[in-house]
C-alpha positions in Angstrom: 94.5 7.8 74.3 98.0 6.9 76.0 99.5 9.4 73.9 97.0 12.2 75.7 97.6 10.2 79.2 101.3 10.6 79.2 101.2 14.0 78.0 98.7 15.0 80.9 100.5 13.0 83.8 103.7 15.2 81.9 101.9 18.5 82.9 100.8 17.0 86.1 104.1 16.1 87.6 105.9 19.4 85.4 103.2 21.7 87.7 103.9 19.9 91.3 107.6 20.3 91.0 107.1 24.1 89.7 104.8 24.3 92.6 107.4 22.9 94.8 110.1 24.9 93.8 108.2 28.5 94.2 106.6 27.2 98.2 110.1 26.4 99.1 111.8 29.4 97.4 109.0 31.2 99.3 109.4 29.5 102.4 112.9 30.4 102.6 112.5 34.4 101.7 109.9 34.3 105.0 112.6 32.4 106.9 115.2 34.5 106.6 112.8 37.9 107.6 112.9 37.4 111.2 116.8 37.3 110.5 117.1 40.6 108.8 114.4 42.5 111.8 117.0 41.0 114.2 120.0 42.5 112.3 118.7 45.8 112.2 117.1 45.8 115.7 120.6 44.8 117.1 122.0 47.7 114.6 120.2 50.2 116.4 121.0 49.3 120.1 124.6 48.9 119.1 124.3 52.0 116.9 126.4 52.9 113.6 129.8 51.3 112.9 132.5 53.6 114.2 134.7 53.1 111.5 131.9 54.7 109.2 131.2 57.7 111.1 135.3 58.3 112.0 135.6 58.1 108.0 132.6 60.8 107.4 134.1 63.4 110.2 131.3 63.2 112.4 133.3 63.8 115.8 131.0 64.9 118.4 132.6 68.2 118.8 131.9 69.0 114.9 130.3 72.3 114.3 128.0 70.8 111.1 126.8 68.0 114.0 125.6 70.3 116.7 124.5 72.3 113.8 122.6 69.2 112.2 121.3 68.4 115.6 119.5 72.0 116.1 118.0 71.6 112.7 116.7 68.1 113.2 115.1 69.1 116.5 113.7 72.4 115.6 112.2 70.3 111.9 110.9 67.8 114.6 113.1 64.8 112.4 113.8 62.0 115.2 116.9 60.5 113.7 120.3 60.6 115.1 122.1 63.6 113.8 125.3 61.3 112.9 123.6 59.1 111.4 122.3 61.9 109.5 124.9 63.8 109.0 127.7 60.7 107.4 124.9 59.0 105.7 125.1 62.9 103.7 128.5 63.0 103.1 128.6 59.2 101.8 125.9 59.9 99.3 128.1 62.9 98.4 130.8 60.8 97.7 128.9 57.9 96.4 127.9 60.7 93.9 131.2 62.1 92.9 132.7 58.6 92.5 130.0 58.0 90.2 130.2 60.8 88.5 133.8 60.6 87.4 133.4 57.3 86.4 130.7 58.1 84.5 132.9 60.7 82.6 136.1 58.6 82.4 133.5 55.8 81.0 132.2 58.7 78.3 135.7 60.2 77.5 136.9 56.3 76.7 134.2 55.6 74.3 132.2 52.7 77.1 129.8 54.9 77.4 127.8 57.1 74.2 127.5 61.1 74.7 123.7 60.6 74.5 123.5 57.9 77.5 126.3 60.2 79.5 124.1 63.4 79.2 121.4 61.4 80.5 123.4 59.8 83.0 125.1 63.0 84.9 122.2 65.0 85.7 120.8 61.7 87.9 124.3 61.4 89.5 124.2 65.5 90.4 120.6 66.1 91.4 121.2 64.0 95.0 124.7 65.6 95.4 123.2 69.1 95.1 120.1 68.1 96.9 122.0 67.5 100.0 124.2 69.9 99.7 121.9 72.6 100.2 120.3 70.3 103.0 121.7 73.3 106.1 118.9 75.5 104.3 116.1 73.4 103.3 116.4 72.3 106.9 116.5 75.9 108.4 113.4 76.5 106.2 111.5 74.0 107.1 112.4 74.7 110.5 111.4 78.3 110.4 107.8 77.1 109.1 107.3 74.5 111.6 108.3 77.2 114.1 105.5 79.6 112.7 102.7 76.7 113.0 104.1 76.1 116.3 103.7 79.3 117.9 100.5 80.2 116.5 99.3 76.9 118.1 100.7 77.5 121.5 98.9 81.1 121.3 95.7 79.6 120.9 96.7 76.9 123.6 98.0 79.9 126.1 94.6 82.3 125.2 92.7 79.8 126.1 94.6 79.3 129.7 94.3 82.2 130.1 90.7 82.3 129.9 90.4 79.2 132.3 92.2 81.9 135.0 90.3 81.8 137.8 88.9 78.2 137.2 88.7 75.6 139.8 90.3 73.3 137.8 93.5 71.4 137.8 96.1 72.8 135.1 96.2 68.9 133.3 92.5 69.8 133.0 92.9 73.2 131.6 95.7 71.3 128.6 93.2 68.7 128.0 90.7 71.4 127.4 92.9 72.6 124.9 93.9 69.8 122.8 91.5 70.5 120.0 93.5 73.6 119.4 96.3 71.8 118.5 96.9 70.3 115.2 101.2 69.8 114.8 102.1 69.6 118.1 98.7 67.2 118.7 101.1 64.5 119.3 103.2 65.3 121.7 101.2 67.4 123.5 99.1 64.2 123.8 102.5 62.7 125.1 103.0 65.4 127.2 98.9 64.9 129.1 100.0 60.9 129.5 103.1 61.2 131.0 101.5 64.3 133.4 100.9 62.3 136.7 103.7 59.7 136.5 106.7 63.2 136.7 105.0 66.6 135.2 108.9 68.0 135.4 110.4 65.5 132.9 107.4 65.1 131.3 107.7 69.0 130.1 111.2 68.5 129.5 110.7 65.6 127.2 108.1 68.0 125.4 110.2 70.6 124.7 113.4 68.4 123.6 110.7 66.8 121.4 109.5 70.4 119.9 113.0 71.6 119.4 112.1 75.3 119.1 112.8 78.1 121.4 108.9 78.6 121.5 108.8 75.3 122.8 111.3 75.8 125.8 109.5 79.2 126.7 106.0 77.4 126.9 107.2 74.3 129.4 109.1 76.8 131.6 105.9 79.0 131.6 103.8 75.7 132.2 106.5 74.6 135.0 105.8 77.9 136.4 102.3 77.6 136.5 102.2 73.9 138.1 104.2 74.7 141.3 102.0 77.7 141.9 99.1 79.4 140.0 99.1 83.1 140.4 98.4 86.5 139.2 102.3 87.0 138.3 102.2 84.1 136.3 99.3 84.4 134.5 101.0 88.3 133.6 104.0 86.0 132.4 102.1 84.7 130.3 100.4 87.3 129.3 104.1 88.5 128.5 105.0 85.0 126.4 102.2 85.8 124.8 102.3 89.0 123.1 106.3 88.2 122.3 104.8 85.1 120.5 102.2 87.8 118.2 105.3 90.2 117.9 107.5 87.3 116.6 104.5 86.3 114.3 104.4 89.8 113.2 108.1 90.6 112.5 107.9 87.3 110.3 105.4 88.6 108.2 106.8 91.5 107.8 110.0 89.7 106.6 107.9 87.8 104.1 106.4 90.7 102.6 110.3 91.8 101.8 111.2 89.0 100.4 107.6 88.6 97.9 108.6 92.3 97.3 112.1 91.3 96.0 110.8 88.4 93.7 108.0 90.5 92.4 110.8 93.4 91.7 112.8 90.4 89.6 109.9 88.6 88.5 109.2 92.6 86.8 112.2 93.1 85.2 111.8 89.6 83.1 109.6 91.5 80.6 111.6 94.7 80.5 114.7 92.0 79.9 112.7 90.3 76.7 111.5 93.2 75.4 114.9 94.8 75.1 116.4 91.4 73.5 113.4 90.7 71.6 112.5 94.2 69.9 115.3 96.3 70.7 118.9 94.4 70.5 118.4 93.0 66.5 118.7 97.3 66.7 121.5 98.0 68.3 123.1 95.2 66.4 122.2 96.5 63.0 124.1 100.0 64.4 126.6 98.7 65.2 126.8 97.0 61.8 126.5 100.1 59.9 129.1 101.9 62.3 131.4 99.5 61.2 130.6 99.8 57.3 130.8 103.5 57.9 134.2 103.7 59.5 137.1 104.4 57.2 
């Protein structure tokens, strides 16, 4: 009986300083939380370390930043292009550095040719990733900017089907909200921040688009507020059908390029069937060519 008492007041006291131990570690991980929001909130007032982005080449005159800062606007990406832009170029480096130490590691015998093999292609696939980054960007950018404009044609056919109307034009663009689906935000954005200054409201909504579709649409709309006419209405009429013409000329240069991969995508077979049935052929020629020859 003592025996079984000792061992249970044992477990007792084993379980209340275990218990102890994890609310205190615990206690002091959600202590030191607030800390870390604080950090990073005063990180992004202050903004990036200087010394980082004078180490990555990100001057502001750089041709890749104001070429990183289109593509991040027109792909509708809010993040600071040099930011963006030496965060890149460090994982580059990150990844070459890793890289030849994985080889030097492999070439020394510290690392074995299976675990090196496996090793590399991890290291290269972010390097190459964002490396191409200038035209996954540019792609995305040009799909966002197809979605875009077929949205703003809905948007502008169905202002101009309100011409005539009575109403006021932040009533005509709250009518059309439900034709929106991307630019749903910020053309939500752009119907709040109407009455307190419609001008940089439509500014804010085009910097926030990024496209040139978006620039032509708040001029158009700018036009529109300060007075509602028939030459307006032909402008954007005009907006319009260059908006269907742009649509058009993208399809067409779609069609090419599913053309050209089909074309390839054709000559696979061809390319099979001429190492498959007809090269072990030629081979055997040549062969007895060379048996034949004096």
């Amino acid at each position: 009986m003592s025996q079984t008492l000792y061992t249970a007041v044992l477990w007792l006291v084993q379980f209340i300083a275990g218990a102890v131990g994890v609310a205190y570690v615990l206690h002091a991980v959600t202590y030191r939380k607030p800390r870390w929001r604080i950090a990073f909130g005063n990180w992004r007032k202050r903004g990036p370390p200087q010394w980082w982005l004078r180490a990555a080449g990100c001057s502001t005159d750089s041709t890749s930043l104001q070429e990183r800062r289109l593509l991040l606007a027109g792909c509708g990406i809010r993040l600071e292009p040099a930011v963006y832009l030496a965060s890149r170029r460090s994982l580059i480096f990150v990844c070459v550095i890793s890289g030849g130490a994985a080889v030097a590691f492999g070439s020394f015998g510290m690392l074995s040719d299976v675990m090196l093999w496996k090793a590399l292609p991890v290291i290269a696939l972010p390097a190459v990733v964002v490396a191409f980054d200038k035209s996954l960007l540019d792609s995305f950018k040009r799909y966002r900017s197809d979605r875009i404009r077929r949205e703003l044609i809905a948007v502008m056919n169905q202002l101009i089907y309100y011409m005539g109307s009575r109403l006021h034009l932040h009533g005509k663009l709250m009518r059309c909200m439900p034709y929106t689906r991307i630019i749903r935000g910020d053309f939500q954005l752009l119907l709040n921040e109407w009455y307190y200054d419609a001008d940089k409201a439509l500014l804010r909504f085009k910097e926030r688009l990024g496209t040139s579709e978006g620039y032509s649409f708040a001029e158009t709309m700018r036009s529109m507020r300060l007075h509602e006419s028939d030459e307006v209405y032909r402008m954007l009429r005009d907006v319009l059908a260059e908006y269907k013409a742009s649509i058009e000329l993208a399809k067409a240069g779609r069609k090419e390029t599913a053309s050209y991969a089909l074309f390839v995508l054709a000559g696979l077979p061809i390319l099979y069937t001429f190492q498959i049935f007809l090269y072990p052929w030629v081979r055997e020629s040549q062969k007895l060519f060379e048996v034949l020859k004096p």
